[in-house]
Each structure stands twice: as C-alpha cells, then as structure tokens.
MARKOLTOR-878556 format. One record per atom (N, C-alpha, C): residue number from 1; x negated, y, z negated; atom name. Coordinates in steps of 0.02 Angstrom, whole numbers. Atoms other than C-alpha are relative to their C-alpha. Layout:
BEGIN
{NUM; {X; Y; Z}; CA}
...
***
This chain:
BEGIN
{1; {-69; -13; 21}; N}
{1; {8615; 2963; 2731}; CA}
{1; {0; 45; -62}; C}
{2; {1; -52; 54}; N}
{2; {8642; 3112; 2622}; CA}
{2; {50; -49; -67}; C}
{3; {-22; 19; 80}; N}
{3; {8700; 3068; 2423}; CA}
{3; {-23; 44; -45}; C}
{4; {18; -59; 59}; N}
{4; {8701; 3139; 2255}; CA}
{4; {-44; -40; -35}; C}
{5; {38; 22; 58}; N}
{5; {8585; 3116; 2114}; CA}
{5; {27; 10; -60}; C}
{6; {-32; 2; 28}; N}
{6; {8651; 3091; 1965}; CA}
{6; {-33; -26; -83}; C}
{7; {22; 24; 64}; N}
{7; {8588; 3079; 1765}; CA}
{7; {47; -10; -49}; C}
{8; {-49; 33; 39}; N}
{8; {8682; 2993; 1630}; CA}
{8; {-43; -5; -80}; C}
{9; {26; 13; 83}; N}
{9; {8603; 3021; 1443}; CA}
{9; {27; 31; -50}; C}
{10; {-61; -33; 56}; N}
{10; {8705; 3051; 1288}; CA}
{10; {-33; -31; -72}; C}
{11; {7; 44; 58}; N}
{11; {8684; 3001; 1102}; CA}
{11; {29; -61; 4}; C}
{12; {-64; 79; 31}; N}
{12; {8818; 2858; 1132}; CA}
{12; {18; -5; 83}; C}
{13; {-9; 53; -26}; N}
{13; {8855; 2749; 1282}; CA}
{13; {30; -28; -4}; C}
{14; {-55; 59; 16}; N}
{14; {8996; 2640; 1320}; CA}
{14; {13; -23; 74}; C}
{15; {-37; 24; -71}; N}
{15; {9015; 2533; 1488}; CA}
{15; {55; -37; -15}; C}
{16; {-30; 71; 36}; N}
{16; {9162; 2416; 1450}; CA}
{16; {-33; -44; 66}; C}
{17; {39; 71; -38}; N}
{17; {9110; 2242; 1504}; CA}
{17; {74; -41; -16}; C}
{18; {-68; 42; 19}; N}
{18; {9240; 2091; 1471}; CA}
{18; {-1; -11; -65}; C}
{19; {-34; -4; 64}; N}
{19; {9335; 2096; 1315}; CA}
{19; {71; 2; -9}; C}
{20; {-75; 32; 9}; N}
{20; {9484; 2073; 1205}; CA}
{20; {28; 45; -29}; C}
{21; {-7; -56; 46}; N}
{21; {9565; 2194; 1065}; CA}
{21; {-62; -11; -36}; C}
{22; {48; -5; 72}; N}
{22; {9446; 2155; 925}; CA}
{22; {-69; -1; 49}; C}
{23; {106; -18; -27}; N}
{23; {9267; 2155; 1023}; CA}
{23; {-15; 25; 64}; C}
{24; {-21; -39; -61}; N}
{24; {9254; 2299; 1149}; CA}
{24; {-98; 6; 13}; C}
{25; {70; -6; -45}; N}
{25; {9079; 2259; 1221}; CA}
{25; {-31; 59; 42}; C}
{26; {16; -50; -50}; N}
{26; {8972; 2378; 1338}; CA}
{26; {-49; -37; 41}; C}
{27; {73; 28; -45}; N}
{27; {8847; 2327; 1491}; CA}
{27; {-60; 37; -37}; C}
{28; {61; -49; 10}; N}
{28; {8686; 2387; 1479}; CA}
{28; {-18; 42; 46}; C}
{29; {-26; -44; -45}; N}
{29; {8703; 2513; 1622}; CA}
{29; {33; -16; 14}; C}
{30; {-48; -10; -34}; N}
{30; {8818; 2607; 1694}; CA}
{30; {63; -47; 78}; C}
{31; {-66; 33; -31}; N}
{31; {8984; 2502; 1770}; CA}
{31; {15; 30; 72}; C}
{32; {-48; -37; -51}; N}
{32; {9064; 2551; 1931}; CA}
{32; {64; 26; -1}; C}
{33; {-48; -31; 28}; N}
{33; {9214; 2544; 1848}; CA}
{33; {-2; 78; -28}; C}
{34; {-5; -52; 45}; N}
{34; {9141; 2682; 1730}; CA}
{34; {-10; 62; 54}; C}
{35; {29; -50; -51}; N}
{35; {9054; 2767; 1884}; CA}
{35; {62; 40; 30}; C}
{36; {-35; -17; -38}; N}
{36; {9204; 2778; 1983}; CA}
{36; {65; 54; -56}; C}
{37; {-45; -56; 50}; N}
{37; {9328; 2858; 1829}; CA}
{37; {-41; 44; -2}; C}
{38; {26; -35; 17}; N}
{38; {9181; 2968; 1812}; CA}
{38; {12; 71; 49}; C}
{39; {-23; -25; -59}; N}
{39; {9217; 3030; 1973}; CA}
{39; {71; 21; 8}; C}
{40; {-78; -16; -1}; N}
{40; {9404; 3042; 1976}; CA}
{40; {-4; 29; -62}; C}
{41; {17; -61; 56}; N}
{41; {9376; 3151; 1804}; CA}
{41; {-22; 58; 44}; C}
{42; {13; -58; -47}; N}
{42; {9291; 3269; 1902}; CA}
{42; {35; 36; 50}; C}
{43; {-69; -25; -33}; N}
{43; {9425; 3272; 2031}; CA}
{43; {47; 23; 14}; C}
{44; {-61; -62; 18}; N}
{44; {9561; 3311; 1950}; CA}
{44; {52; -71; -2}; C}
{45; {-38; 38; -11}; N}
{45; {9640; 3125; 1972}; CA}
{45; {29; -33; -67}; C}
{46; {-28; 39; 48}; N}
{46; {9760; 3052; 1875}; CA}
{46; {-16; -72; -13}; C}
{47; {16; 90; 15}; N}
{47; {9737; 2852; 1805}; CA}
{47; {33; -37; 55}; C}
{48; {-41; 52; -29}; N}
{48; {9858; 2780; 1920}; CA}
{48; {-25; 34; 86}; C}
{49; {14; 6; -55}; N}
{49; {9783; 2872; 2079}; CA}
{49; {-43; -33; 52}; C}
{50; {32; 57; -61}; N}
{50; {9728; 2795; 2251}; CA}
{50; {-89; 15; -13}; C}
{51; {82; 18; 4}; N}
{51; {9531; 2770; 2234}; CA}
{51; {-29; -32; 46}; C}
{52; {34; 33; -49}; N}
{52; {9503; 2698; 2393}; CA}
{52; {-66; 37; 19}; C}
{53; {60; -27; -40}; N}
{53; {9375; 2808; 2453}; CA}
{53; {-45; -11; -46}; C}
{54; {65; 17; 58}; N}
{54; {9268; 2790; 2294}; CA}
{54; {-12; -48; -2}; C}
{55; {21; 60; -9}; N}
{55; {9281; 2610; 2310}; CA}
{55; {-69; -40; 52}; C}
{56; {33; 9; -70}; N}
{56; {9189; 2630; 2483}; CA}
{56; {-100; 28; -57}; C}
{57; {48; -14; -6}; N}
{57; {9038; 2710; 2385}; CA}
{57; {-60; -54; -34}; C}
{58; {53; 53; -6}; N}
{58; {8864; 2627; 2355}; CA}
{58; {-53; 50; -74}; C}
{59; {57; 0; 71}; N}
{59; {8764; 2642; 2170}; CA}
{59; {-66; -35; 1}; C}
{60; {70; 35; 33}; N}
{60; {8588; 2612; 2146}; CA}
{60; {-25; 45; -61}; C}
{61; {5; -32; 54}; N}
{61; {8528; 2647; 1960}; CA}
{61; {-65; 3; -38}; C}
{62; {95; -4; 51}; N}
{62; {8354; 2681; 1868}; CA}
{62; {11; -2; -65}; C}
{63; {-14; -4; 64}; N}
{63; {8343; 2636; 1714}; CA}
{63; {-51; 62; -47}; C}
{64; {50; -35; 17}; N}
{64; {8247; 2785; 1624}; CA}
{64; {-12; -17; -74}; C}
{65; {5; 24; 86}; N}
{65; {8283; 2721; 1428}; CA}
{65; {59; -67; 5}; C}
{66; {-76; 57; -6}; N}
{66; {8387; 2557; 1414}; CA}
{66; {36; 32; -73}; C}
{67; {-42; -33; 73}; N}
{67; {8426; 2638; 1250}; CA}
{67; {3; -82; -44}; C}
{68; {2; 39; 48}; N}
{68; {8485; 2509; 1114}; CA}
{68; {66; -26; -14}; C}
{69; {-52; 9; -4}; N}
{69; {8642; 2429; 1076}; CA}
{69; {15; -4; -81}; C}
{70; {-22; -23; 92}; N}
{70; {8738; 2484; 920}; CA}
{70; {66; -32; 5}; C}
{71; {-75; -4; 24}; N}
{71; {8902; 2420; 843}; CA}
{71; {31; 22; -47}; C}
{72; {-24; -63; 35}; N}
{72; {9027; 2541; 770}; CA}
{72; {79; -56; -31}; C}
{73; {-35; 54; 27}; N}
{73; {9149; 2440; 649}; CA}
{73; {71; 44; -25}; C}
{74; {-54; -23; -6}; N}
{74; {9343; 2492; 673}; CA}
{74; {55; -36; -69}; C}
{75; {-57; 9; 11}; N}
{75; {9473; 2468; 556}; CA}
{75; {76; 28; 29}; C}
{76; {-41; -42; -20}; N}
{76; {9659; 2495; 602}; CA}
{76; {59; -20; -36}; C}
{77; {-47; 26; 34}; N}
{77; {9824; 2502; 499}; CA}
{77; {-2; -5; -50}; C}
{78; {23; 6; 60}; N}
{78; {9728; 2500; 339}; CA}
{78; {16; 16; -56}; C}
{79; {-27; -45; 44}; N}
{79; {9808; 2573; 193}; CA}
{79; {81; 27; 3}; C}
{80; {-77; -27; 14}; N}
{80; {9980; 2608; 240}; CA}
{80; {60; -42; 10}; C}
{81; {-56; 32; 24}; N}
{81; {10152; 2566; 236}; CA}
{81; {4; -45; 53}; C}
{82; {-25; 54; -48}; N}
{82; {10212; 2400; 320}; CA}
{82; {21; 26; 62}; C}
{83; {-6; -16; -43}; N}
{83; {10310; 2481; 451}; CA}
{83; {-37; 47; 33}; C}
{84; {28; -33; -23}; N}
{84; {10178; 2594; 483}; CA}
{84; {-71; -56; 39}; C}
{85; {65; 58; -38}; N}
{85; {10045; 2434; 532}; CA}
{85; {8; 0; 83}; C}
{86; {3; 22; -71}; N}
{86; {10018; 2379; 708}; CA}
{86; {24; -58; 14}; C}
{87; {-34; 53; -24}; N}
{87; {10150; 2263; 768}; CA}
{87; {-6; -54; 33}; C}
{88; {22; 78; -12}; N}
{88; {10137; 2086; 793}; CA}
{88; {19; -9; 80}; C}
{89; {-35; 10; -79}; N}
{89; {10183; 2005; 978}; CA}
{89; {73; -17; 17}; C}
{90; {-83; 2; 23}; N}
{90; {10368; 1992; 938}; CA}
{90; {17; 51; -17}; C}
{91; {-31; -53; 33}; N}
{91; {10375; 2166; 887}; CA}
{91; {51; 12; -78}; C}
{92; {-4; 14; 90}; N}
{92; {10391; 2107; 688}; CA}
{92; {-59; 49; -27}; C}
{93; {56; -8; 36}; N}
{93; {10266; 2166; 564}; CA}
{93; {-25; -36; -51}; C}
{94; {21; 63; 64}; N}
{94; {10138; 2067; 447}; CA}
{94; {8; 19; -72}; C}
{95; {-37; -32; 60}; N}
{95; {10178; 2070; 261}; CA}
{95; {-35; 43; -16}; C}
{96; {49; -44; 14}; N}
{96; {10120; 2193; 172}; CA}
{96; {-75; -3; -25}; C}
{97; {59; 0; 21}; N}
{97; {9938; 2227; 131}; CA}
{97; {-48; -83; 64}; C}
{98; {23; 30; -47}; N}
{98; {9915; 2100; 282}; CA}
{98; {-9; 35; 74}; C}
{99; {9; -25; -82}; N}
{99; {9920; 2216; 444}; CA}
{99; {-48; 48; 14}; C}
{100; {78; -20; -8}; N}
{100; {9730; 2275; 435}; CA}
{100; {1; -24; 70}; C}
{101; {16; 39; -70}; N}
{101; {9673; 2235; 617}; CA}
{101; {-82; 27; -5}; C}
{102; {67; 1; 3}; N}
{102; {9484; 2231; 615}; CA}
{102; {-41; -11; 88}; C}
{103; {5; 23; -56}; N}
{103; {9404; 2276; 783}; CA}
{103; {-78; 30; 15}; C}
{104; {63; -12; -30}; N}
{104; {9212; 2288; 851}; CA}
{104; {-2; 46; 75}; C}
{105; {3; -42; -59}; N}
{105; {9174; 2432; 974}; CA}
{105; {-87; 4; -10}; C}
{106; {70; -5; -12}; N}
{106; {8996; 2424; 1055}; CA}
{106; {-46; 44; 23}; C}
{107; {25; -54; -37}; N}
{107; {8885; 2567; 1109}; CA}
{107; {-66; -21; 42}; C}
{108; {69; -39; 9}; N}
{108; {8721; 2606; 1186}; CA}
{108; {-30; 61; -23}; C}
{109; {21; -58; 37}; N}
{109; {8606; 2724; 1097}; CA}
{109; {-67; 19; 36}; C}
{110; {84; -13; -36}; N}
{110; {8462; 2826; 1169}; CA}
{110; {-4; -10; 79}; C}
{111; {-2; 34; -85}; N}
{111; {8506; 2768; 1342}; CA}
{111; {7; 62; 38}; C}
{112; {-13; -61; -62}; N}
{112; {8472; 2885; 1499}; CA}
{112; {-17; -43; 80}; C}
{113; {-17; 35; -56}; N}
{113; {8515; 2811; 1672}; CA}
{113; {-22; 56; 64}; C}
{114; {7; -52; -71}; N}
{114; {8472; 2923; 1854}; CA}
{114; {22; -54; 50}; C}
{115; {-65; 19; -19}; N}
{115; {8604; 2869; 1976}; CA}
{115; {-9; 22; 71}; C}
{116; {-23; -23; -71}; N}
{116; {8607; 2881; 2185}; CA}
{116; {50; -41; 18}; C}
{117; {-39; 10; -39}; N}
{117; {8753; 2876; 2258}; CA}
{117; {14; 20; 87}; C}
{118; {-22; 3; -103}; N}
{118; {8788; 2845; 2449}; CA}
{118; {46; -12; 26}; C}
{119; {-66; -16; -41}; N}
{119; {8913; 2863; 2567}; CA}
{119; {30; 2; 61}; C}
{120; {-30; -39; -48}; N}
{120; {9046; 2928; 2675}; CA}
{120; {-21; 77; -18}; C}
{121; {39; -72; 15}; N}
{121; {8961; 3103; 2700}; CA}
{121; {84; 51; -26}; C}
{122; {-45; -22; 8}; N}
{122; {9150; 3169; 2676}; CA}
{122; {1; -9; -87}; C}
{123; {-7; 12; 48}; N}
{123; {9164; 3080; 2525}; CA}
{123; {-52; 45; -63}; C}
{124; {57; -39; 53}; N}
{124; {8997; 3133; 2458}; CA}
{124; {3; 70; -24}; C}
{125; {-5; -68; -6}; N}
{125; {9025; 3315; 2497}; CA}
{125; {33; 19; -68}; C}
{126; {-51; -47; 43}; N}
{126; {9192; 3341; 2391}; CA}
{126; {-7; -37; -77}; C}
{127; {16; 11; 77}; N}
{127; {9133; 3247; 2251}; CA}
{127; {-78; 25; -28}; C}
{128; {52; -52; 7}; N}
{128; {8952; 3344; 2231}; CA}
{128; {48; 58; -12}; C}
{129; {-40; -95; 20}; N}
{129; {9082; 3518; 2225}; CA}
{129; {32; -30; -56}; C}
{130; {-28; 24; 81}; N}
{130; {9173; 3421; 2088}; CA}
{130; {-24; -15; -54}; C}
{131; {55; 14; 57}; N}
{131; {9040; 3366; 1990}; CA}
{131; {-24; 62; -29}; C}
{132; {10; -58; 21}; N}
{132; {8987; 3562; 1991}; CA}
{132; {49; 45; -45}; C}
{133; {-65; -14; 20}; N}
{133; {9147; 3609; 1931}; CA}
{133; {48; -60; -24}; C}
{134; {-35; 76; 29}; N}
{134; {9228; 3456; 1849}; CA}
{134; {59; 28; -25}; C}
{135; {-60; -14; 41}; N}
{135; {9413; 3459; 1823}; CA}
{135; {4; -25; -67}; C}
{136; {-14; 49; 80}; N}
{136; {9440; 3338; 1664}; CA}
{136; {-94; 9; -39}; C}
{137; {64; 32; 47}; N}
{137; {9274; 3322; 1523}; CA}
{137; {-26; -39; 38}; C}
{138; {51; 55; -11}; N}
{138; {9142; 3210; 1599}; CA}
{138; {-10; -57; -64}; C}
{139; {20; 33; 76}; N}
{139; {9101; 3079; 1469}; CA}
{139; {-23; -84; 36}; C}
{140; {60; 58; -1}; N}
{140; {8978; 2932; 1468}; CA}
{140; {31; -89; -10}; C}
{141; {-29; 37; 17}; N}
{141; {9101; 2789; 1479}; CA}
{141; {60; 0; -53}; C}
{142; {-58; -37; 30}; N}
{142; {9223; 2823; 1336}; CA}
{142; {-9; 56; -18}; C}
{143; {-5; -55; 22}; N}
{143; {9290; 2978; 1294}; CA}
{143; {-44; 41; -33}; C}
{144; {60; -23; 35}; N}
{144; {9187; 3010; 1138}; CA}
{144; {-59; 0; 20}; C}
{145; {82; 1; -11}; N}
{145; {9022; 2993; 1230}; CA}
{145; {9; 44; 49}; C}
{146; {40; -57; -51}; N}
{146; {8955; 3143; 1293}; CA}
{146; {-43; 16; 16}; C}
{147; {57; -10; -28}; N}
{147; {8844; 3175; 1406}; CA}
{147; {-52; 76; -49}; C}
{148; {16; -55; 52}; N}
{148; {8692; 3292; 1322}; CA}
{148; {-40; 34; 51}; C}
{149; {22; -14; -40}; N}
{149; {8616; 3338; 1494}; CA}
{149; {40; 21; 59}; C}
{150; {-41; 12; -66}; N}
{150; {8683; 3395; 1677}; CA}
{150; {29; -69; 26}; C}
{151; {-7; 100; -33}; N}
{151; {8756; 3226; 1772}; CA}
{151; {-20; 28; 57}; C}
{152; {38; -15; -81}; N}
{152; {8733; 3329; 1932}; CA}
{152; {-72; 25; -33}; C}
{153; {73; -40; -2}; N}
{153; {8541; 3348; 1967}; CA}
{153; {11; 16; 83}; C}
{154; {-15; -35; -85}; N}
{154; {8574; 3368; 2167}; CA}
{154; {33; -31; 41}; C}
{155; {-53; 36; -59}; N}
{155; {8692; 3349; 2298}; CA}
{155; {-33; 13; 48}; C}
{156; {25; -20; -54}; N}
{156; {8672; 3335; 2465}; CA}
{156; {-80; -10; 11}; C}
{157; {57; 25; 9}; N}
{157; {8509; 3232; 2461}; CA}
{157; {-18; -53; 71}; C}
{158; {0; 49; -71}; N}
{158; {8457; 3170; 2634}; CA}
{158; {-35; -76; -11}; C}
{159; {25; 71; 3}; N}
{159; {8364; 3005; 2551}; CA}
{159; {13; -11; -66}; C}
{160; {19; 22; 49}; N}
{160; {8434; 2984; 2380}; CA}
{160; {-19; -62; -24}; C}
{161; {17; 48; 21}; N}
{161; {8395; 2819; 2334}; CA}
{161; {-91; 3; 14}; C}
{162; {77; -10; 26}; N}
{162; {8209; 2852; 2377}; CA}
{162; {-33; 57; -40}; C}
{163; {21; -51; 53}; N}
{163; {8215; 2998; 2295}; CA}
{163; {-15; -25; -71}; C}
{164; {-15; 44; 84}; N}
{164; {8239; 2886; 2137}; CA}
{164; {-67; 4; -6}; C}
{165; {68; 3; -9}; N}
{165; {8040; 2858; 2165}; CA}
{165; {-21; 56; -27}; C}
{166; {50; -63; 11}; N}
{166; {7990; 3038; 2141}; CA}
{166; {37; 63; -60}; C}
{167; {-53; -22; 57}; N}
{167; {8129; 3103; 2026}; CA}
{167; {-23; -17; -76}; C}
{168; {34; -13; 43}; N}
{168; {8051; 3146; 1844}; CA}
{168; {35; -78; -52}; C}
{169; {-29; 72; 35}; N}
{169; {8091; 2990; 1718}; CA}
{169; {30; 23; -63}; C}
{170; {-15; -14; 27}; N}
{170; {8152; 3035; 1571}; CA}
{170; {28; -30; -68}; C}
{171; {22; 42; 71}; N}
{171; {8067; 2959; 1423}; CA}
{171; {-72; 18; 6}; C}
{172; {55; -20; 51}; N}
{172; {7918; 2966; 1312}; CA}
{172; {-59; -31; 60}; C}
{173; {43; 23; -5}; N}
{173; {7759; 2951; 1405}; CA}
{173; {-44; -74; -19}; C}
{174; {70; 66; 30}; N}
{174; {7660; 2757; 1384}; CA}
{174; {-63; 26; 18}; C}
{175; {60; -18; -5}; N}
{175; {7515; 2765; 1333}; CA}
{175; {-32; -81; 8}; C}
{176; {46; 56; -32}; N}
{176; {7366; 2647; 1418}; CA}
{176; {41; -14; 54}; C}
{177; {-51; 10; -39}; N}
{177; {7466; 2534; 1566}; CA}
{177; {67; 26; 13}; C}
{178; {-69; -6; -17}; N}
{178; {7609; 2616; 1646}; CA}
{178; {52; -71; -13}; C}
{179; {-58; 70; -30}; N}
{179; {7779; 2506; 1639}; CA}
{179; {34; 21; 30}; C}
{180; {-52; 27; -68}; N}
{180; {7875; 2444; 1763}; CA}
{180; {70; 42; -27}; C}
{181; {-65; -37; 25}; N}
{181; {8047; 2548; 1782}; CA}
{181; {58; -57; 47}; C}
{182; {-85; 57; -40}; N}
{182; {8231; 2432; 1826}; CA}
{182; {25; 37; 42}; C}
{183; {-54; -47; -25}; N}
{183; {8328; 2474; 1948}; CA}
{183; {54; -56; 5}; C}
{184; {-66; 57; -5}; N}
{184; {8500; 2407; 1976}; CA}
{184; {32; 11; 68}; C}
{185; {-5; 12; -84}; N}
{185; {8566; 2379; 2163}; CA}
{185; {74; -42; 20}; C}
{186; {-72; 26; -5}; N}
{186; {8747; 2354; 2215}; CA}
{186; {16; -52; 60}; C}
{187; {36; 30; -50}; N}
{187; {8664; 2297; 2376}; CA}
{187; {-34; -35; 7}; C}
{188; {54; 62; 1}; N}
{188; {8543; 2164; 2414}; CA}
{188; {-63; 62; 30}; C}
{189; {34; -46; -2}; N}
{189; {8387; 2269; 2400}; CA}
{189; {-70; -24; 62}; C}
{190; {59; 23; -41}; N}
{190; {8278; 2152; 2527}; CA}
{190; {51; -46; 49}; C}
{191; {-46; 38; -29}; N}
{191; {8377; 2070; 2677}; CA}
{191; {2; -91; -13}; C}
{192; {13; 83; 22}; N}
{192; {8436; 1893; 2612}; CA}
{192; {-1; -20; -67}; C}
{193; {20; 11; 70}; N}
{193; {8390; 1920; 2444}; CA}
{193; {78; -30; -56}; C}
{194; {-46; 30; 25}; N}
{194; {8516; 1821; 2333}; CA}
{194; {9; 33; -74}; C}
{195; {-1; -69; 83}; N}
{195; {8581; 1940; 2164}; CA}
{195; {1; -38; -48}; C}
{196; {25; 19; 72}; N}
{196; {8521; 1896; 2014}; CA}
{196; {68; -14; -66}; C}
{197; {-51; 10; 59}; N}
{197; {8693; 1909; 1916}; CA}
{197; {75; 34; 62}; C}
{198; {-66; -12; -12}; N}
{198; {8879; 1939; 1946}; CA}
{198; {27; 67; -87}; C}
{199; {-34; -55; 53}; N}
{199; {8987; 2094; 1845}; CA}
{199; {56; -5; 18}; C}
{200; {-50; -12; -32}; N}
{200; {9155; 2096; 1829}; CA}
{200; {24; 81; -11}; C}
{201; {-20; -57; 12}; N}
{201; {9187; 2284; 1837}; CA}
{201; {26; 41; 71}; C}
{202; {-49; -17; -57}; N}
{202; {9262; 2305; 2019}; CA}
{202; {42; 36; -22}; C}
{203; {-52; -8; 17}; N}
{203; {9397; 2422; 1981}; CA}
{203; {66; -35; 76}; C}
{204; {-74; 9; -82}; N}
{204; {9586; 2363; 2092}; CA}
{204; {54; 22; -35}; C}
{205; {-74; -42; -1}; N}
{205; {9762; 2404; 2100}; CA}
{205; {30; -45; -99}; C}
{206; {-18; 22; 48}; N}
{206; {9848; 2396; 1931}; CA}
{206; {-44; -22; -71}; C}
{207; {45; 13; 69}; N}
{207; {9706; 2399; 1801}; CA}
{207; {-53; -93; 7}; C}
{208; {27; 77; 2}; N}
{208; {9639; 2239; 1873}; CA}
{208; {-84; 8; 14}; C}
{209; {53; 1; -7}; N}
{209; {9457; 2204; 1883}; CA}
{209; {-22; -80; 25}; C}
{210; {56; 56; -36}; N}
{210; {9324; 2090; 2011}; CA}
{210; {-64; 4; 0}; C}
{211; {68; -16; 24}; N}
{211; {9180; 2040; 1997}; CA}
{211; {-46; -17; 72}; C}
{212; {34; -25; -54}; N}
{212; {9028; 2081; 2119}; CA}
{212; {-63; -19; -11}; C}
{213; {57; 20; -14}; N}
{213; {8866; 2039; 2166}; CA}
{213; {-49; 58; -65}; C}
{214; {53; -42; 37}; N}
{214; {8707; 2136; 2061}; CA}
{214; {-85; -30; 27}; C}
{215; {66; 7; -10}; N}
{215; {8522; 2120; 2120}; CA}
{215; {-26; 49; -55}; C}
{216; {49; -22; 60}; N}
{216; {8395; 2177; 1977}; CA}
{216; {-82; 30; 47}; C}
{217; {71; 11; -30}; N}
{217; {8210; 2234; 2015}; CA}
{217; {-62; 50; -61}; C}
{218; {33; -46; 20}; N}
{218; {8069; 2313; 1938}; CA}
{218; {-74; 4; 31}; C}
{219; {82; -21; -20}; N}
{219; {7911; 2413; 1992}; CA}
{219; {-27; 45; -49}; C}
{220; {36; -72; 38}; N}
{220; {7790; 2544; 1938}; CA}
{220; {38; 57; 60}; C}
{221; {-5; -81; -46}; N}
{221; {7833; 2724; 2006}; CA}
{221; {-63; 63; 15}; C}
{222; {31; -25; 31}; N}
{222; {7676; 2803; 2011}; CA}
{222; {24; 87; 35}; C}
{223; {-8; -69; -25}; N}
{223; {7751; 2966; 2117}; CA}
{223; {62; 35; -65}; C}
{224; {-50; -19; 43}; N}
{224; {7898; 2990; 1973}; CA}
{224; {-48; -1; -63}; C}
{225; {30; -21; 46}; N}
{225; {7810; 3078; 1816}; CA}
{225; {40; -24; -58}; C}
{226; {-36; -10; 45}; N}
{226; {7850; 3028; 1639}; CA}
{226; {-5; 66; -18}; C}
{227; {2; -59; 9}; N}
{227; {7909; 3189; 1599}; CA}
{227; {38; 11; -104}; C}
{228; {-39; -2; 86}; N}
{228; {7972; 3163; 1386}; CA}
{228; {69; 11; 4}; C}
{229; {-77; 3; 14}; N}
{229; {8123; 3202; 1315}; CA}
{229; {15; 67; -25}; C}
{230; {-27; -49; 32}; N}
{230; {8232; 3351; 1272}; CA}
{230; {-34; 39; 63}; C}
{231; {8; -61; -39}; N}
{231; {8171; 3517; 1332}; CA}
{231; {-49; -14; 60}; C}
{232; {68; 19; -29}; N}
{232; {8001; 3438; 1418}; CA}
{232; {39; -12; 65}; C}
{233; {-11; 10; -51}; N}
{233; {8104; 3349; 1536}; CA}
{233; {37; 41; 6}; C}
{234; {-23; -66; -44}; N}
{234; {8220; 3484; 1575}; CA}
{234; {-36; 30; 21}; C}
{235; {73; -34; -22}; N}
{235; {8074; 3593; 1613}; CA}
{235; {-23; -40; 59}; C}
{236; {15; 51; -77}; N}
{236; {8017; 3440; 1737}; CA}
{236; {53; 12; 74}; C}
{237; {-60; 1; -44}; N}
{237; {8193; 3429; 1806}; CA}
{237; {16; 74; 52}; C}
{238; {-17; -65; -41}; N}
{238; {8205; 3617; 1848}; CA}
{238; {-72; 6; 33}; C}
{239; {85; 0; 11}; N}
{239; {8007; 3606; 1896}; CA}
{239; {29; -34; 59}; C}
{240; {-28; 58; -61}; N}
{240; {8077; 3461; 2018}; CA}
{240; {35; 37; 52}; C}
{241; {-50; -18; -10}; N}
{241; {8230; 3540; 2072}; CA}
{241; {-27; 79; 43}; C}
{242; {11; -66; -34}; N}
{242; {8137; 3710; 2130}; CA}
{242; {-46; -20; 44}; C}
{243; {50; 29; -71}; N}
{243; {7999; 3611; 2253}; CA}
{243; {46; -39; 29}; C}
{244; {-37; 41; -49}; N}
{244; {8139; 3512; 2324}; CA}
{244; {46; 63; 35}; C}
{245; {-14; -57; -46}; N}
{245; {8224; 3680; 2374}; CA}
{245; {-24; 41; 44}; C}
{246; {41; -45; -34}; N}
{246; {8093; 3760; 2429}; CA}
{246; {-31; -9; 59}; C}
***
C-alpha cells in the first residue's frame, strides 16, 4: 500500500495530551490529533472542516530522539488594569492586583520523530501534493514550533512502514552496542497482540476527543544508519532519497 514518509524535528515540540487552562501537557510523540491538523494545514482547511477522510488514515512512528521534556512558565493579565485582567466565570473581574492567572505550557526539546502514513491511495495522493506545497505554516504541534527540517521525505512509497527499517535515523551515532529504536503503532503490530496503553487524542465532531488503542515496540535496525544531526543527516537523507529513485 503506497504512503508518505514523513519527519518531524524542531527545537520545540508540543503534542497536547489531557489538560486544563493552567497545565497544557504534551505526549511524548506525535498525537493524531496533531498529525491530522498537520494535514488539514497543508490543505488549505479551515478548523471546523469535515476530516473524515484523515480520520480513515493509519500512523506508525519511529522514534529517532525522544528529545526531553521542558516547561515554559506563562503568566497572564499581570500588570494591568482590572478591567483589562482575564474574566472570572460570571464575566466579573478579580480585585485588583488579583487577576494574574498563572499557567504551565509543556514542550519537547531535541525531539525528531519519522512518520508512515497509510491509506486510501486517493487520500494519500492529495495530501503528499499538499505537503509539497502547504497552504497554512506547518508547525510541530503548536503554532510556535517549527519544524527545522523537510516533514515530506517521500510520497508515494509502495512499503512505507518498512521503509521505517532502512530510512536514515536521525541522531548522534552510539558508540559500542547499538540501541534499540521505539516505534509507535496505531495498529496491533502482531495479530492479537493487546496495546500497551490507551491516548485520548482521537480528534471528533465539535472539538471533542477519544481515546484509542497504542501498541509500543522496540528493536535494533541494523539496515537504518545512524546518520548524526544537522547537515550529516541531511546529506544521508538526500544520499537516501537519490538510491530510492534510482
């Protein structure tokens, strides 16, 4: 089944996970929720459009850096005039020098993800031409996180998910024992196999979110090269990218 390939590494990282105002959490990879806005960005779709067909598609994810988890410490309302604060749930305001709102936003740092997606070959098609041409900014979960690499590495991939195997990694060489690389599986990756965790990041109608199965796994890769970071692996990637055309 043809799919795209897909890389995800930025200085900053944000899946939302479950949260409230004050503590805006992130997974540690990439959401479906996030996947699927990532996609309707590209598109051209507005927030409130139909997403059925993206719903239909199928994520498996490599972890290439889990990266690190940072928190970025928000104030809001701080300093100014009463009616200028952030309004209570009655649409009052708190007295003065009381309507600070203090709120935790969570990142990942260092994190780079490689991404097959599978499909309806229809589906796949017109979102590979969108990804090449992206209507809206791309961005790494929220806004402010931008990607510092391509997200498309190739469309139109007659086995991506085993491609994941031979596709360059993209992190620092270990030295002595290779380690084991994660993958993440939207699917049950062995028939039967029972998933290791639940997510609630389903997107549905009206901003609502369900939660879904997750299987975990890890192996060695020995056909996928650590190829470093920065220019090294670009160099790999286009190095990759010209024997798979050829």
């Amino acid at each position: 089944m043809n799919g795209l390939l897909l890389h995800l590494s930025g200085p900053l990282q944000s899946w939302g996970s479950d949260a409230d105002f004050e503590v805006r959490t992130t997974h540690r990879w990439p959401t479906r929720s996030g996947l699927t806005g990532l996609l309707a960005c590209a598109l051209g779709r507005p927030r409130d459009s139909d997403n059925s067909d993206l719903a239909e598609l199928s994520y498996t994810i490599r972890v290439d850096r889990p990266g690190q988890r940072e928190m970025d410490f928000h104030t809001i309302g701080g300093g100014y005039p009463r009616h200028l604060t952030p309004p209570t749930a009655d649409g009052k305001f708190k007295k003065l020098g009381e309507g600070t709102m203090l709120t935790e936003r969570w990142y990942l740092t260092d994190a780079a993800f490689t991404v097959a997606v599978t499909g309806h070959p229809g589906v796949i098609h017109v979102c590979g031409a969108a990804l090449k041409r992206p209507t809206f900014g791309l961005s790494l979960g929220r806004r402010s996180c931008t990607p510092d690499t391509p997200i498309l590495v190739r469309s139109a991939v007659p086995d991506a998910v085993g491609e994941l195997d031979r596709l360059p990694l993209h992190r620092t060489p270990t030295r002595g024992t290779p380690e084991p690389v994660t993958f993440i599986y939207d699917t049950a990756p062995e028939p039967g196999a029972r998933p290791d965790t639940e997510v609630r990041d389903r997107p549905g109608p009206r901003r609502i979110f369900t939660r879904r199965p997750v299987w975990q796994r890890q192996r060695l890769l020995p056909d996928a090269p650590e190829a470093g970071r920065g220019t090294q692996w670009i160099d790999a990637l286009t190095a990759y990218r010209e024997a798979a055309a050829a």
